[in-house]
C-alpha positions as CSV (number, residue, x, y, z in Angstrom):
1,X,0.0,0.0,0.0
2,X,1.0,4.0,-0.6
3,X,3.2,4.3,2.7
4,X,3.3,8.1,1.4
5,X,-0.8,8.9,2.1
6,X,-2.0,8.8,5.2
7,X,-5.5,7.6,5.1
8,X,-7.7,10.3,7.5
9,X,-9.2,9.0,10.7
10,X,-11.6,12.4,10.5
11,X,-13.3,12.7,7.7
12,X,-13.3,16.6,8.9
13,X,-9.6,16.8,8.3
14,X,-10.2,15.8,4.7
15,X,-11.9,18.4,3.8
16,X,-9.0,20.5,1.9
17,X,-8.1,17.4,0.1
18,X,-11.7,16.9,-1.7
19,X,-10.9,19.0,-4.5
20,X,-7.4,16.7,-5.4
21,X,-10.0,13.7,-5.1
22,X,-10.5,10.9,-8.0
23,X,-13.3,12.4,-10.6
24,X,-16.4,9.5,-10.9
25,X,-18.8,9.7,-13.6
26,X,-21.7,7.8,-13.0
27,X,-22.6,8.2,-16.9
28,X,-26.3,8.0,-15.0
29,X,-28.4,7.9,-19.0
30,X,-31.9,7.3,-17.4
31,X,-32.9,6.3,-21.4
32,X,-31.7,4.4,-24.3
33,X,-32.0,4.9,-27.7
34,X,-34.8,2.4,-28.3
35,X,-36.6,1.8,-31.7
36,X,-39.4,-1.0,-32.2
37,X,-38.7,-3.8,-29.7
38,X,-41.0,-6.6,-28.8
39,X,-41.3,-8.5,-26.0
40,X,-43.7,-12.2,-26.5
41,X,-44.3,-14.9,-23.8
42,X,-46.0,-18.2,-24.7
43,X,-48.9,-19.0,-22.9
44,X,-52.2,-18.0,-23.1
45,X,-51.6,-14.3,-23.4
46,X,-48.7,-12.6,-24.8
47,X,-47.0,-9.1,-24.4
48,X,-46.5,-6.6,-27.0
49,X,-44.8,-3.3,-27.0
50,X,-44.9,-1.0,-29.9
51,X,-42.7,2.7,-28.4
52,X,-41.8,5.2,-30.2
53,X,-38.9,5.6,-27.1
54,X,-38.5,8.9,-25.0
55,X,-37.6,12.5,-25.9
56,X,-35.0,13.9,-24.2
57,X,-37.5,15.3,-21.3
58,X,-38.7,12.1,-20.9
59,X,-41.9,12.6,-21.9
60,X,-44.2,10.2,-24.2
61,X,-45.7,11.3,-27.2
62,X,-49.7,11.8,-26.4
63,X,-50.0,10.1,-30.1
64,X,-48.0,7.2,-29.1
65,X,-49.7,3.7,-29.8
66,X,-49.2,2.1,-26.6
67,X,-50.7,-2.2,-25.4
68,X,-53.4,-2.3,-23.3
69,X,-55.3,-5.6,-21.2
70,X,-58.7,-5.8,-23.7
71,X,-60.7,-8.7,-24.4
72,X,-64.1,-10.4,-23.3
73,X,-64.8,-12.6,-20.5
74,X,-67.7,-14.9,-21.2
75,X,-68.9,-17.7,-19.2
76,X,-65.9,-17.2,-17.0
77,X,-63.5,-17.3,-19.7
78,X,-60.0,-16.5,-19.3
79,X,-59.2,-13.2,-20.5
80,X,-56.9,-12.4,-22.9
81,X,-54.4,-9.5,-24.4
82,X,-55.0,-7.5,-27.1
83,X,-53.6,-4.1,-28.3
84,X,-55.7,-0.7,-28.7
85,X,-54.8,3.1,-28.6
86,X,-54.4,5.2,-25.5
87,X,-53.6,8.4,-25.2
88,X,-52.0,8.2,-21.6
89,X,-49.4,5.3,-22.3
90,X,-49.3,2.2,-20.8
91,X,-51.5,-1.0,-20.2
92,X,-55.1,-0.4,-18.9
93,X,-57.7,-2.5,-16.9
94,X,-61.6,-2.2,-16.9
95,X,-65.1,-3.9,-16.6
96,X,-66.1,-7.2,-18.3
97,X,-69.7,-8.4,-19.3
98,X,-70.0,-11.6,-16.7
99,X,-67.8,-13.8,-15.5
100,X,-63.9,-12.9,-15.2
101,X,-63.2,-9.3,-15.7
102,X,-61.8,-8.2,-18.6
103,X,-58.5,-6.0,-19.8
104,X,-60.2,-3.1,-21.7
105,X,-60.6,0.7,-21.2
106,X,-62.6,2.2,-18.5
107,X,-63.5,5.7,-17.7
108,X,-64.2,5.4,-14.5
109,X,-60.9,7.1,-12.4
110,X,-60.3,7.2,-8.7
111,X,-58.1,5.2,-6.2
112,X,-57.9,1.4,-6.4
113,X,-57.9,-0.5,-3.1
114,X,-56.9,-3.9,-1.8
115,X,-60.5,-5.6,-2.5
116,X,-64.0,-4.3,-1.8
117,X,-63.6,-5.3,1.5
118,X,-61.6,-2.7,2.5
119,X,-57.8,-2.3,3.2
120,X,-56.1,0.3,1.2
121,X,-60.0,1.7,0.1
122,X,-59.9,5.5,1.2
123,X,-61.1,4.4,5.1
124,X,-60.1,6.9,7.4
125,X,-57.2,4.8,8.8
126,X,-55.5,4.9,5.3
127,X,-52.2,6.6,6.4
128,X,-51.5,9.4,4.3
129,X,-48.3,9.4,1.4
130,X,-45.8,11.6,0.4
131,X,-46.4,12.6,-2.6
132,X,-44.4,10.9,-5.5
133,X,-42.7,13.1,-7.7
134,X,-41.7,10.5,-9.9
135,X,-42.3,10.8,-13.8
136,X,-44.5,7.7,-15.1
137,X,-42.9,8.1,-18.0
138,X,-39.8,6.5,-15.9
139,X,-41.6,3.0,-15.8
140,X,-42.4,3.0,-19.7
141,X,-39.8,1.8,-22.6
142,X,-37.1,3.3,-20.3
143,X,-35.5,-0.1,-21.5
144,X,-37.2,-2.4,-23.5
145,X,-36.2,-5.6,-23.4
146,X,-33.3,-6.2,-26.6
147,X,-34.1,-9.6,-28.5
148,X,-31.2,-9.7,-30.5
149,X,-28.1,-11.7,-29.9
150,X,-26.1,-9.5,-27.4
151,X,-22.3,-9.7,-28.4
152,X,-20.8,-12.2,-26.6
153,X,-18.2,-11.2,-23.9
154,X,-14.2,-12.3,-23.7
155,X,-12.4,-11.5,-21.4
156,X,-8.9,-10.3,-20.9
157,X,-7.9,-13.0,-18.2
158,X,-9.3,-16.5,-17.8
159,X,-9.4,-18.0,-14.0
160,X,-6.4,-20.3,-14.6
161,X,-4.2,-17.0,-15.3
162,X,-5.4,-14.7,-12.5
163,X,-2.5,-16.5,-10.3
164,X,-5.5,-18.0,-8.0
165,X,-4.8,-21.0,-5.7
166,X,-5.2,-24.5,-7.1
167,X,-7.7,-25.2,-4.8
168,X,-10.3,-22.2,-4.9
169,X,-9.9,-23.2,-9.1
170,X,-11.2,-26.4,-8.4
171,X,-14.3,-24.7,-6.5
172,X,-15.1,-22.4,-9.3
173,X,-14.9,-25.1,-11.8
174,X,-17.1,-27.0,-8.8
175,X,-19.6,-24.1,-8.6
176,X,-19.6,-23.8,-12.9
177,X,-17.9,-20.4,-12.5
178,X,-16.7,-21.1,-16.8
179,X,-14.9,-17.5,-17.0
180,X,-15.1,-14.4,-15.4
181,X,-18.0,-11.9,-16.0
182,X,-16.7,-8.1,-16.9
183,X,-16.8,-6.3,-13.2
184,X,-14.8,-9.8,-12.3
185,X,-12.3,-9.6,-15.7
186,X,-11.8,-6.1,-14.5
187,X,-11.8,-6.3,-10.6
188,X,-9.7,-9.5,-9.7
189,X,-6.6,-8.3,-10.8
190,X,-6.5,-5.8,-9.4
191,X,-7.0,-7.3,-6.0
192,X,-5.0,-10.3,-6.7
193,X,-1.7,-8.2,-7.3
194,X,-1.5,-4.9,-5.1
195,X,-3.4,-3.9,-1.8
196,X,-4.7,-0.9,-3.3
197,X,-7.9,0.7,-2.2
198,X,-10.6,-0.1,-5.3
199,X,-13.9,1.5,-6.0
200,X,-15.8,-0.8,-8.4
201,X,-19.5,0.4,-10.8
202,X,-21.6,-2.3,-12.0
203,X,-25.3,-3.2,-12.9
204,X,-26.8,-5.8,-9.8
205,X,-26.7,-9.5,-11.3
206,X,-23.2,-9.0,-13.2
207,X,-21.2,-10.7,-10.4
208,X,-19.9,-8.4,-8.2
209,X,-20.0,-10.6,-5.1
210,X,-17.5,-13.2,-7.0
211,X,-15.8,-10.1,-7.9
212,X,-14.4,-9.3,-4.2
213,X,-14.9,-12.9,-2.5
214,X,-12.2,-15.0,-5.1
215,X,-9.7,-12.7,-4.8
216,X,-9.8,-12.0,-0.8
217,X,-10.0,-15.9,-0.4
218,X,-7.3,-16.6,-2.5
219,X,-5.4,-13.6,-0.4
220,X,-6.6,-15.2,2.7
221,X,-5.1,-18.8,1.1
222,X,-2.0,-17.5,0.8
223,X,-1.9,-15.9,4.4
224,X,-4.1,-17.0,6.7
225,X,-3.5,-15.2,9.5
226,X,-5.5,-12.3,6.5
227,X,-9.3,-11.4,8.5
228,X,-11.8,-9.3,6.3
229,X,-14.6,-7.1,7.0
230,X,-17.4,-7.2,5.0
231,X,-20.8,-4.8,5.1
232,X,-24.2,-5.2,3.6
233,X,-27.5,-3.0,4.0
234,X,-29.6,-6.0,5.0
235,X,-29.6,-9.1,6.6
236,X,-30.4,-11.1,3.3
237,X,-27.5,-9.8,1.6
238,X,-25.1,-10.4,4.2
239,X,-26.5,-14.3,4.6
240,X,-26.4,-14.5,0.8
241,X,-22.5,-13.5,0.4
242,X,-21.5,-15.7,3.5
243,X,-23.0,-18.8,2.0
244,X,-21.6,-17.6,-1.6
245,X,-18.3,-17.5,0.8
246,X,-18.9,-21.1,2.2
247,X,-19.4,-22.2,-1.1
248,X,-16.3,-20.9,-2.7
249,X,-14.2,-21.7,0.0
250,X,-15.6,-25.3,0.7
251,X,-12.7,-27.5,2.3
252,X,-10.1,-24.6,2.1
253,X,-10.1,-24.4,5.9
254,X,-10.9,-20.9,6.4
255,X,-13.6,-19.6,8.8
256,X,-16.2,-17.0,9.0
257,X,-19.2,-15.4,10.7
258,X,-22.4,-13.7,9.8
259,X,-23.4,-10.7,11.9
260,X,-27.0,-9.4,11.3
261,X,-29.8,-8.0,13.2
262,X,-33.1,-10.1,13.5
263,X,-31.3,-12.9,14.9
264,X,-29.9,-14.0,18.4
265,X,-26.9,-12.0,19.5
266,X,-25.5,-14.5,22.0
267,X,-23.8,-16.5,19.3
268,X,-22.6,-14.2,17.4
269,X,-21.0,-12.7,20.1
270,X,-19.2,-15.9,21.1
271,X,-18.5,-16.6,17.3
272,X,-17.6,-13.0,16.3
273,X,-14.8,-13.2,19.8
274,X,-12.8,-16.6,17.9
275,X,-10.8,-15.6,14.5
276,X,-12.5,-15.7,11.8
277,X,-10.9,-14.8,7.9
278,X,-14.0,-13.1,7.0
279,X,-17.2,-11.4,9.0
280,X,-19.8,-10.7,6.8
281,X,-22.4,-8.3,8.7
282,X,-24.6,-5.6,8.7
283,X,-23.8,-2.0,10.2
284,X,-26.1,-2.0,13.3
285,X,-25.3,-5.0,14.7
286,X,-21.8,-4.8,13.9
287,X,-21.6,-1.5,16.1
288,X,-23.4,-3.5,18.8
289,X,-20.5,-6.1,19.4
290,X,-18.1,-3.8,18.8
291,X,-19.4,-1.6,21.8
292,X,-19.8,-5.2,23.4
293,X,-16.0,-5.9,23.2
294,X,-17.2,-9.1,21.3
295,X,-15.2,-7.9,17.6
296,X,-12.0,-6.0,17.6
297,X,-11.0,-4.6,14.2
298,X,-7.7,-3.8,14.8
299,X,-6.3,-7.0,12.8
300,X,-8.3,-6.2,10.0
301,X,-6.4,-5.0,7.1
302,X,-9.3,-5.8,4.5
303,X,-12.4,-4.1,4.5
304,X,-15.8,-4.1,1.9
305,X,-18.5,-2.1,1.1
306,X,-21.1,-4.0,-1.0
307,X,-23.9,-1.8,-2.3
308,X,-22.4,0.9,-0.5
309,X,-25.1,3.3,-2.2
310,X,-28.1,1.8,-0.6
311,X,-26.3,1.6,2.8
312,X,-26.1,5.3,2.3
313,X,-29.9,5.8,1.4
314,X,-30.7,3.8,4.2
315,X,-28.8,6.2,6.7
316,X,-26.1,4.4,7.5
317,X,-23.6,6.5,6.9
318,X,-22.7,7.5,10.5
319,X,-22.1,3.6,11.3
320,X,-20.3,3.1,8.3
321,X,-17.9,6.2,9.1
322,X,-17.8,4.7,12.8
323,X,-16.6,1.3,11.7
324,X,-14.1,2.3,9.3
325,X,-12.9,4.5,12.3
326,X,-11.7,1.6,14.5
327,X,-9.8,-0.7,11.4
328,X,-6.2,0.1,11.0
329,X,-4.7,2.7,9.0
330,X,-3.2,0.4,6.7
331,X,-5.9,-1.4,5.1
332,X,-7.5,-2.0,2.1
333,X,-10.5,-0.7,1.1
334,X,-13.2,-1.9,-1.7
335,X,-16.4,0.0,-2.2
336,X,-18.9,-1.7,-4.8
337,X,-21.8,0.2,-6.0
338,X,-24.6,0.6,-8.7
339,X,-24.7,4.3,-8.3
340,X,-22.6,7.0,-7.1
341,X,-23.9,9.9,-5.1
342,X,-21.9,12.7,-4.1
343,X,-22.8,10.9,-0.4
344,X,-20.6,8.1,-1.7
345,X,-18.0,10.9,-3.4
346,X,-17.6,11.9,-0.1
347,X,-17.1,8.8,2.2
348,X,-14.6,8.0,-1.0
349,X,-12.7,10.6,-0.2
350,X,-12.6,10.5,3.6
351,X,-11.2,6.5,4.0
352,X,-10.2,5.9,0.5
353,X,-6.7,6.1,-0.6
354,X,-6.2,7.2,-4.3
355,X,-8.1,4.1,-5.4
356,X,-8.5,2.4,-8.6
357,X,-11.6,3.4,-10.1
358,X,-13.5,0.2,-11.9
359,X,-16.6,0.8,-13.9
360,X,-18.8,-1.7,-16.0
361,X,-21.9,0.3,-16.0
362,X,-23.4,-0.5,-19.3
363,X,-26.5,2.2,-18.3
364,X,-29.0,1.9,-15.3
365,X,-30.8,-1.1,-16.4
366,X,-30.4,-4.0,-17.9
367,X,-31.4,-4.5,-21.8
368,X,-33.2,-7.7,-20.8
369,X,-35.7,-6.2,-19.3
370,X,-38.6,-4.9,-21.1
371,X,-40.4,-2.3,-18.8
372,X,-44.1,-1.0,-18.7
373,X,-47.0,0.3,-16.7
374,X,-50.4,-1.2,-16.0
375,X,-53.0,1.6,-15.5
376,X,-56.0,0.1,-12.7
377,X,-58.7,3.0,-14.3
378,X,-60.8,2.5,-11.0
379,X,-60.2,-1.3,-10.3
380,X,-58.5,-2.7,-7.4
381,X,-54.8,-3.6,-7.8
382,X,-55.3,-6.8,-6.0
383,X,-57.7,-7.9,-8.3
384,X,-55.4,-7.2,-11.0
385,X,-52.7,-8.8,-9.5
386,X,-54.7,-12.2,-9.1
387,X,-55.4,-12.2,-12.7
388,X,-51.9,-11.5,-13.6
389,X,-50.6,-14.5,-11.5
390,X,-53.5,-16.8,-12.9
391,X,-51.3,-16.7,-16.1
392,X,-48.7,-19.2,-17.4
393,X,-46.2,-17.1,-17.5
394,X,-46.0,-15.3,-14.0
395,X,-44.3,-18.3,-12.9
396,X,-41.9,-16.4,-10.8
397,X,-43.3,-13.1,-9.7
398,X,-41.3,-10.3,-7.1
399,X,-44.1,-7.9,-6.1
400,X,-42.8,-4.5,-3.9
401,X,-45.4,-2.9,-1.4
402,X,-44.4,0.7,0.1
403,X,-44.7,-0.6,4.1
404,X,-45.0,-3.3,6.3
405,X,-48.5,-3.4,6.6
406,X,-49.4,-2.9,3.3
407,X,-46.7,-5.6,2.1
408,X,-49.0,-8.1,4.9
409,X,-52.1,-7.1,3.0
410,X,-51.3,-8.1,-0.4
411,X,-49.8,-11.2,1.3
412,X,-53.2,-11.9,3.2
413,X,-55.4,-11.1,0.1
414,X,-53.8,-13.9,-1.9
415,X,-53.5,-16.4,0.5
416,X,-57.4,-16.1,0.7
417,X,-58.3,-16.9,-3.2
418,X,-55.6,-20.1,-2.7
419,X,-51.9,-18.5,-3.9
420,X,-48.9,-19.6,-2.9
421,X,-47.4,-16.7,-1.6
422,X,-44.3,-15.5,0.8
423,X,-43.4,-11.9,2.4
424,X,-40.8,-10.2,3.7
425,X,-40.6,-7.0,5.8
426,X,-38.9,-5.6,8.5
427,X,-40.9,-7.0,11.4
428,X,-40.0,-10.2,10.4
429,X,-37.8,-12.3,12.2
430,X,-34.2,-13.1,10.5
431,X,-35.7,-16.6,10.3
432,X,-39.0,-15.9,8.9
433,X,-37.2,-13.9,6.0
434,X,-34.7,-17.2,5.3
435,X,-37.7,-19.4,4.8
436,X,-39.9,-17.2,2.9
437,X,-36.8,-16.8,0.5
438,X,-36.3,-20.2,0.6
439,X,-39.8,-21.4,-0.1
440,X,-39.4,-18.7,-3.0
441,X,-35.9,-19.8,-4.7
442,X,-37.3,-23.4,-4.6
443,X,-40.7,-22.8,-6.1
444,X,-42.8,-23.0,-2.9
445,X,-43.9,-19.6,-3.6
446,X,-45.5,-18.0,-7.3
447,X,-44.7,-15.2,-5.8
448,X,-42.7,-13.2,-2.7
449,X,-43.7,-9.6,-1.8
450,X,-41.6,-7.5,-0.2
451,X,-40.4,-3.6,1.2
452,X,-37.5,-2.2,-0.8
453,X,-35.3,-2.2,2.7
454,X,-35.9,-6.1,2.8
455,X,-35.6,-7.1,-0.7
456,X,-32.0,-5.1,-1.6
457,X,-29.6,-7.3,-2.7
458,X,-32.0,-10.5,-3.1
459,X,-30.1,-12.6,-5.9
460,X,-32.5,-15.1,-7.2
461,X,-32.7,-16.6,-10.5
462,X,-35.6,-17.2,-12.9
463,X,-37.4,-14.4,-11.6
464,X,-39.9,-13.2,-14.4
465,X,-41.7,-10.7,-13.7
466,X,-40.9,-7.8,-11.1
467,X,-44.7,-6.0,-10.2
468,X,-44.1,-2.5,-8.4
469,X,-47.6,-2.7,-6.6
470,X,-47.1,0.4,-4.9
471,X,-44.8,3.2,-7.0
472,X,-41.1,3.1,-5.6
473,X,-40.4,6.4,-3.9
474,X,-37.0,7.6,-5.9
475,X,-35.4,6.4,-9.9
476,X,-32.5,4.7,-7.5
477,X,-35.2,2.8,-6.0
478,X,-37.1,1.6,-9.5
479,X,-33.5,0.8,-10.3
480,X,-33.1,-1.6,-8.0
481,X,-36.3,-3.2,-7.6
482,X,-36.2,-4.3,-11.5
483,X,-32.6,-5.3,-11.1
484,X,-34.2,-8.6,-9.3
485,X,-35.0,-9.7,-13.1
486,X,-33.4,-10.1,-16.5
487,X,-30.1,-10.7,-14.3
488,X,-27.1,-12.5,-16.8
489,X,-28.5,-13.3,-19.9
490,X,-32.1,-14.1,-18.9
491,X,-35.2,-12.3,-20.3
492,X,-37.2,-9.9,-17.3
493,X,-40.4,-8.0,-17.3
494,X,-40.6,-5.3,-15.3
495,X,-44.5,-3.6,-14.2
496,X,-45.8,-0.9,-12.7
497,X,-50.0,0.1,-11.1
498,X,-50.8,3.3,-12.0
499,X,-54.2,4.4,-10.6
């Protein structure tokens, strides 16, 4: 490491320094330059998507020929897709003759709720919203899914040349890891071959976990007296890169912890006080057994940021600067992010040491998924969203409520017609979020709904359709919810309710 820059304990003292800092660009290009794309599923309705794209203000074109749900419904039939004009943009939902509604045009306007029973139905115990500033125009042909051949990548290094241990080779080739994806061409070098401080840009699903756990095992391989720190925003993250961990490092002989909220502190206290090559946690409860006396950092000369943006959005910027405040001086530092904030500029520049700047960024979303909104005109989301999942292809569907209670609702709602469904919030315990995830990745579930807090970092695959029942709150947000589909090279949908 640079002997000759001293890395601040302050982040006060770095003040004078911020204009010498690294320049990022996050390149943030909310749209592509789309032309006629179409998206089709087989089954027994189909997609289509006819957009002209988005001017530069990001506004559609009132003229613009947009899908919406149409169709009869007789004798209970089940309803099917067709295509007709709109002026707003965007699929639509209305009335049918008998039997199962239908997809048509309605002009009946007003606020859908969770069922005529009541829930979300304009009772005075709704709880009142911010408004969302957010332009709908976001959720439309941002991206629409690309259907031709994307270029196949090749990459500079292959595992067998990145000097990794014999071992950990036999453990990629065990866990079908073929070649590296970009952010790992790009990243494991880098960390292989010098101790320098690294700040690494990608899209979520292109690796990035892989990207910091093979090299740091291999380091910790080649000396293994080498502990790292590792922090996540959430509890499911952090369980998610300590079993990636156990998986990569099966038989090597090195030892970890996990150290989230949600779960029993007592043994992770007793754990977190033996050595361990890697702790894997989240920032509140790390905090708690450091105050405890249970983990010293002082020996720690690696440290990791995954999705250091969301950490930041979720406030934990105070506990991130406290941590980094008791690891030594000499260390090195990895931040991984999908966005960069002038939040993140910052913290960059307070515990970062003239690091190498990594970006794979190929815009804010991936081309796989083809994005759209559904407009309720007057009926009841629910509804809606037990027709959709009565439908082949909603095989596996990730639907995001705004809170807790609402998240229950939509739970309770389809339990009671006879769905398979799982949630996930934050008054559930650590272990009620591992089995609904579970039941989910293994097909117990058609469908897991969730907050945004609970749901960062979920890696799942096969996920088809990502439903915003309730309108995220920020772009950063939308960003990330969709990011649970079209991850590698497989086809997403991505949906928003508009009342």
């Amino acid at each position: 490491m640079n002997q000759n820059s001293s890395r601040p304990t302050n982040p006060r003292s770095t003040q004078q320094s911020r204009d010498g800092r690294p320049s990022f660009s996050s390149n943030k290009k909310r749209s592509n330059d789309s032309h006629s794309n179409s998206y089709s599923s087989q089954g027994n309705s189909s997609y289509s998507s006819q957009g002209n794209g988005s001017s530069s203000q990001g506004e559609r074109s009132s003229s613009s020929s947009r899908p919406s749900y149409q169709g009869s419904s007789n004798g209970g039939e089940r309803s099917s897709y067709g295509s007709s004009n709109s002026s707003q943009g965007g699929r639509s939902y209305g009335s049918s003759q008998g039997g199962r509604s239908s997809y048509g045009s309605s002009s009946q306007g007003g606020r859908s709720s969770y069922g005529s029973q009541g829930g979300y139905g304009g009772g005075r115990n709704r709880r009142p919203s911010k408004k969302n500033t957010l332009d709908i125009s976001a959720f439309i042909n941002r991206v629409t899914a690309d259907t031709t051949p994307a270029a196949v990548f090749v990459p500079k290094h292959q595992f067998a040349e990145l000097n990794l241990h014999a071992d950990l080779l036999k453990n990629l080739e065990t866990r079908g890891f073929v070649q590296p994806t970009p952010i790992q061409d790009a990243v494991i070098p880098s960390i292989t071959n010098n101790n320098q401080d690294l700040v690494g840009l990608a899209n979520t699903g292109t690796g990035k976990t892989g990207a910091f756990l093979i090299p740091l095992i291999n380091k910790a391989l080649t000396n293994r007296d080498q502990q790292t720190l590792i922090l996540a925003p959430t509890r499911e993250l952090a369980v998610q890169i300590e079993k990636e961990f156990y998986l990569l490092s099966r038989n090597l002989r090195l030892t970890s912890v996990v150290i989230v909220g949600g779960a029993p502190i007592w043994p992770q206290m007793q754990k977190a006080k033996t050595f361990n090559n890697f702790v894997v946690g989240t920032p509140g409860r790390v905090i708690d057994l450091i105050k405890r006396g249970a983990l010293k950092l002082e020996n720690f000369k690696t440290a990791v940021l995954d999705e250091a943006d969301r950490m930041l959005d979720m406030g934990f910027i105070t506990d991130i600067k406290y941590i980094l405040s008791h690891l030594p001086e000499e260390r090195q530092t990895l931040f991984f992010s999908a966005t960069l904030s002038s939040e993140i500029k910052g913290l960059i520049s307070d515990f970062l040491k003239n690091p190498i700047n990594v970006s794979v960024k190929t815009g804010d979303t991936s081309k796989n998924i083809h994005q759209d909104v559904v407009r309720m005109n007057g009926r009841s989301k629910i509804d809606v969203l037990q027709e959709m999942l009565s439908q082949a292809e909603f095989s596996k569907v990730l639907a995001f409520g705004k809170t807790k209670h609402g998240v229950d609702k939509i739970y309770e709602s389809l339990i009671e017609v006879g769905i398979k469904a799982e949630s996930i919030h934050g008054n559930k315990s650590h272990g009620q979020r591992q089995r609904a995830l579970q039941n989910f990745k293994n097909d117990r579930a058609k469908i897991l709904i969730a907050t945004d807090v609970a749901a960062r970092g979920i890696d799942i695959s096969g996920i088809t359709h990502v439903i915003n029942f309730d309108t995220p709150q920020s772009y950063d947000d939308y960003i990330h919810r969709i990011g649970r589909t079209g991850r590698g090279n497989q086809k997403g949908v991505a949906l928003t309710f508009i009342d």
